[in-house]
C-alpha positions as CSV (number, residue, x, y, z in Angstrom):
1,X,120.4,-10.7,-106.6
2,X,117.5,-13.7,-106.1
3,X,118.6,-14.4,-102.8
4,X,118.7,-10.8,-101.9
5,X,115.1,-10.1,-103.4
6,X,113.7,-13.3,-101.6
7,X,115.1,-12.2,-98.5
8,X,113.3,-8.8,-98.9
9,X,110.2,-10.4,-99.4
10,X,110.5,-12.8,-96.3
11,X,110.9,-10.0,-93.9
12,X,107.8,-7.9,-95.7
13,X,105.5,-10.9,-95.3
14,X,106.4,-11.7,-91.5
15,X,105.4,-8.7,-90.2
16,X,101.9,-9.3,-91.7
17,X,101.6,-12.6,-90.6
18,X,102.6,-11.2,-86.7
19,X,99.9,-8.5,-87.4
20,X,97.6,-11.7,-88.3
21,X,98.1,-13.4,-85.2
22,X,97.8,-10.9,-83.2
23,X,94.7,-9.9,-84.5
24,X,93.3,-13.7,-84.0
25,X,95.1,-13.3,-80.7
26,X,93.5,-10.1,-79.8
27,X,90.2,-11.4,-81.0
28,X,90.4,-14.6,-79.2
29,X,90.9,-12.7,-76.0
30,X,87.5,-10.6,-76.8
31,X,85.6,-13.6,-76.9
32,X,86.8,-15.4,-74.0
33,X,86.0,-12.0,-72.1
34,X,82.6,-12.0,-73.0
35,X,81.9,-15.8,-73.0
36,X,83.5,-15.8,-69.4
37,X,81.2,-12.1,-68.5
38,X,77.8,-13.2,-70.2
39,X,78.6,-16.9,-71.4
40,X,76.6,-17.8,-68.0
41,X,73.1,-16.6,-69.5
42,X,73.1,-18.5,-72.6
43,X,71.8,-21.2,-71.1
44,X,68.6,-18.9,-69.5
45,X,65.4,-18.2,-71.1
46,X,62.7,-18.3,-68.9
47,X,58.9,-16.9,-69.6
48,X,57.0,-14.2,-67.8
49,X,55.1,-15.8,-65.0
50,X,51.7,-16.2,-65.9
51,X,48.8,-15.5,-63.9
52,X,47.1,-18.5,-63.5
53,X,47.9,-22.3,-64.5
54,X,46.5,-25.7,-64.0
55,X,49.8,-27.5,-62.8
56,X,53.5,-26.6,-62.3
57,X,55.7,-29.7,-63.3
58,X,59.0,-29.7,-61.0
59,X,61.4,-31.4,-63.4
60,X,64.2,-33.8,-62.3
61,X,67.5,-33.1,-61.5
62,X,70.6,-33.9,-59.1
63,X,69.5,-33.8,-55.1
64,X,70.2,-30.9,-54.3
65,X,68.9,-29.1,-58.0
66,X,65.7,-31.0,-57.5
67,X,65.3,-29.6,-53.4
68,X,65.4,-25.9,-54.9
69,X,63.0,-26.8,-57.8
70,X,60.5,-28.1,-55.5
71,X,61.0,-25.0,-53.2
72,X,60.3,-22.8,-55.9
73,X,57.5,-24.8,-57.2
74,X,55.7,-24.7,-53.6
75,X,56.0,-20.7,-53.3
76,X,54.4,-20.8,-56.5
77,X,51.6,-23.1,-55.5
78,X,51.1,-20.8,-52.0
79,X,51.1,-17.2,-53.9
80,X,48.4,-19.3,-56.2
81,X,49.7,-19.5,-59.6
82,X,49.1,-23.3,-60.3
83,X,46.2,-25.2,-59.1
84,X,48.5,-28.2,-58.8
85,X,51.9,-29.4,-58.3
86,X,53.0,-32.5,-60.4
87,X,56.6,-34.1,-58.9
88,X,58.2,-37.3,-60.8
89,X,58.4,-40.3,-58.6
90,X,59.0,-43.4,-58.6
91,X,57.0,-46.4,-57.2
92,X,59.7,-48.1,-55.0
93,X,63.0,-47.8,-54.2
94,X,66.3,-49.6,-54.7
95,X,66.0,-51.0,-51.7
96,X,62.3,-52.2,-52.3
97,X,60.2,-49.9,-50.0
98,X,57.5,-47.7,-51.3
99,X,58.3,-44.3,-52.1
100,X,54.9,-42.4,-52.3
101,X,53.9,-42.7,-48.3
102,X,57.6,-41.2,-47.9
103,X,57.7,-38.5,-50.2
104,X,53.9,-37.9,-48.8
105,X,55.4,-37.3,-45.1
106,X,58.1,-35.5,-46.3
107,X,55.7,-33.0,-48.3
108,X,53.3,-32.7,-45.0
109,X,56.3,-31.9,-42.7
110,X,58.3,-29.2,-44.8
111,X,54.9,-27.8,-46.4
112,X,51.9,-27.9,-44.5
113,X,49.2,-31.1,-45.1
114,X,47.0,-28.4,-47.0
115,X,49.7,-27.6,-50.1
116,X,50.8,-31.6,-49.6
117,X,47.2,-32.5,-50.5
118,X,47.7,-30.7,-54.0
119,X,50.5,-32.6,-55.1
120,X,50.6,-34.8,-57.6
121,X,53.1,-37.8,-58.7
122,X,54.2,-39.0,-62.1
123,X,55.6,-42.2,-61.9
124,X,58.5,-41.8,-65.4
125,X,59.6,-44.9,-65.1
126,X,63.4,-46.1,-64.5
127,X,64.8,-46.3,-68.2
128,X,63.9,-42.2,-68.3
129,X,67.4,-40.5,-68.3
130,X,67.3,-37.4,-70.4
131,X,65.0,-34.2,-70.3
132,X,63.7,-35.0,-73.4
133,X,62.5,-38.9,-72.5
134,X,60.9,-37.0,-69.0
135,X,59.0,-34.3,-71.4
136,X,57.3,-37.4,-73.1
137,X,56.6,-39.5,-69.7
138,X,56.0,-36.6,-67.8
139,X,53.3,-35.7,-71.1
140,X,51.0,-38.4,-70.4
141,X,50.4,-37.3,-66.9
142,X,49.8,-34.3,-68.0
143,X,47.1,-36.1,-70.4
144,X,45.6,-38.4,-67.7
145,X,44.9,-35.1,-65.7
146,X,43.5,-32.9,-68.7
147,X,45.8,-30.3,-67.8
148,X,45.2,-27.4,-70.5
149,X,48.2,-24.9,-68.9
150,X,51.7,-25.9,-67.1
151,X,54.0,-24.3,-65.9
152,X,57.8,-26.0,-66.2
153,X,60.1,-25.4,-63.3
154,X,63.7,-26.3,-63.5
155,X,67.2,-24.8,-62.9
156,X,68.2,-21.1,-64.2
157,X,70.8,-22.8,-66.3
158,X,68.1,-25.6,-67.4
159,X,65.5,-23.2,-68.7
160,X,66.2,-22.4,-72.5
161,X,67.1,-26.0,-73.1
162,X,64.1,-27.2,-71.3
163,X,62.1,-24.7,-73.3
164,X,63.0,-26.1,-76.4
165,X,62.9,-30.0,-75.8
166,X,59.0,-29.4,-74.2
167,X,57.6,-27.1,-77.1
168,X,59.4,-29.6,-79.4
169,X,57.3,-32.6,-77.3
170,X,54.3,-30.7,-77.4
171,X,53.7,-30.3,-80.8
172,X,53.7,-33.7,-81.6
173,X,51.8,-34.9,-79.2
174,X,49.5,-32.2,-77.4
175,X,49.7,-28.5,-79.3
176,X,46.5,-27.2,-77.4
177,X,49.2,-27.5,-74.1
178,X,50.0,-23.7,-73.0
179,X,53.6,-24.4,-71.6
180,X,55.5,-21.9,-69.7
181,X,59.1,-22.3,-68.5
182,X,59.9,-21.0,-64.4
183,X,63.5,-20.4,-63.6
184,X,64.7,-21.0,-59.9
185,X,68.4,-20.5,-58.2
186,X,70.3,-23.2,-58.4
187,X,73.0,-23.7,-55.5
188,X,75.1,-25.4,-58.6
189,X,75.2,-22.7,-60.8
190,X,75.6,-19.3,-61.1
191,X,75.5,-17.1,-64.3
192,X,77.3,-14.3,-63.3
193,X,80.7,-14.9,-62.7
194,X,80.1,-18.7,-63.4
195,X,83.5,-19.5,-64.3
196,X,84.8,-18.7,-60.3
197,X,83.9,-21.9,-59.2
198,X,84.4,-25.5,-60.0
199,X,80.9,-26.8,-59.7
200,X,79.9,-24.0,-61.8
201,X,82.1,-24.0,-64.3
202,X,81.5,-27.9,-64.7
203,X,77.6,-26.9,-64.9
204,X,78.2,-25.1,-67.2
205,X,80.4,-26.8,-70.1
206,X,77.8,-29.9,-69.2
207,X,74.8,-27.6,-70.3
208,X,76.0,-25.9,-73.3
209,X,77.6,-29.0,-74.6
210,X,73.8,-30.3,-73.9
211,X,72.3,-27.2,-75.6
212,X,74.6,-27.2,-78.8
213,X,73.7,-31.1,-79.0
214,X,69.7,-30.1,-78.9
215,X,70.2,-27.3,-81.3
216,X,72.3,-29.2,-83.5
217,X,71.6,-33.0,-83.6
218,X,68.3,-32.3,-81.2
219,X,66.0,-30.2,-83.1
C-alpha cells in the first residue's frame, strides 16, 4: 500500500516539474529572442546634438573605429557645431619619429588645410588604456584650453558607457563642463541584427561585459 501511494505521488509531481522546465525553457527562449532583436541597443545612448560647442573630443579606439570617429567628428566641425576638434596623439612613435607633422599632413590631405588648422592634439600618454584613464588625460586638455562645452564622439556601441565614465570624471574634477555624447557608425558593429556576424557579436559581448563592469564595480 506505501509503495503503491509513493508511486502515485512520483508520477503527480513529474508532470509539474516538466511543466517547470518548460516554463524556464519557454522563458529562456523569450529572452534570448529579445536580447538577440534589441540586445544591440543596450549599449547606445547618445544625446541630442547641440547647437553649438567649443570642442568635439574624438575618443580612441581600434584603427579602423577611430577612422570613422574622426570622420564624423570633421562633418561636425564643417556643418559648424564645434569650434574645435581635439584628437589624442601621441608625441613619437615606436619607431621614434614624430607623430604630430604626420598626423598634420594626413589631416590637410583628407580635410582641407582650413578644418586641419582647427585641430587640436592631446598628448594621453602611453600607460592610458581604458576609457576611463583617457576621460581624466583627455580632461586636462580640456582644462589647458578653457573649454566650457564638448562634445564626445565615439562608436554607436561606445556611447552609453562613454556617457557614464565622462559625467562620472566630470564631477570630480570640472562640474561646470557641459558634456554631450555623439554616436557615429562603426564598421565593427551593428545593433540590429548584431549577432549575424562574428566581429559583431565579439563587439558586442566585449562591451556589455565592459558596461556591466562600469555599472557594477565602475560606478
Amino acid at each position: 500500500m506505501s509503495n503503491s501511494l509513493d508511486a502515485n505521488q512520483g508520477r503527480r509531481r513529474l508532470p509539474r516539474a516538466l511543466k517547470w522546465i518548460a516554463a524556464v525553457l519557454a522563458l529562456a527562449l523569450i529572452l534570448i529572442a529579445c536580447l538577440m532583436r534589441w540586445g544591440g541597443y543596450l549599449l547606445e545612448s547618445a544625446d541630442p546634438l547641440p547647437a553649438h560647442v567649443d570642442a568635439a573630443i574624438v575618443l580612441e579606439g581600434s584603427m579602423i573605429g577611430e577612422r570613422a570617429r574622426l570622420a564624423g567628428a570633421m562633418q561636425l566641425l564643417r556643418q559648424g557645431v564645434p569650434e574645435r576638434v581635439l584628437v589624442t596623439l601621441p608625441q613619437t612613435s615606436y619607431w621614434g619619429d614624430p607623430v604630430p607633422p604626420m598626423a598634420r599632413r594626413f589631416l590637410e590631405t583628407n580635410y582641407g588645410h582650413d578644418l586641419a588648422e582647427r585641430i587640436d592634439f592631446c598628448d594621453v600618454g602611453a600607460e592610458v588604456d581604458s576609457t576611463l584613464q583617457e576621460a581624466e588625460a583627455i580632461g586636462r586638455c580640456i582644462q589647458e584650453h578653457h573649454w566650457k562645452s564638448v562634445l564626445v564622439v565615439t562608436s554607436n556601441y561606445h556611447t552609453r558607457r562613454a556617457g557614464i565614465i565622462w559625467r562620472k570624471v566630470r564631477q570630480k574634477e570640472n562640474p561646470a563642463l557641459q558634456i554631450n555624447v555623439y554616436a557615429v557608425s562603426d564598421p565593427e558593429f551593428q545593433a540590429d541584427g548584431w549577432w549575424r556576424k562574428r566581429l559583431w557579436a565579439k563587439t558586442w559581448v566585449l562591451e556589455f561585459t565592459k558596461l556591466v563592469w562600469t555599472e557594477s564595480v565602475g560606478r
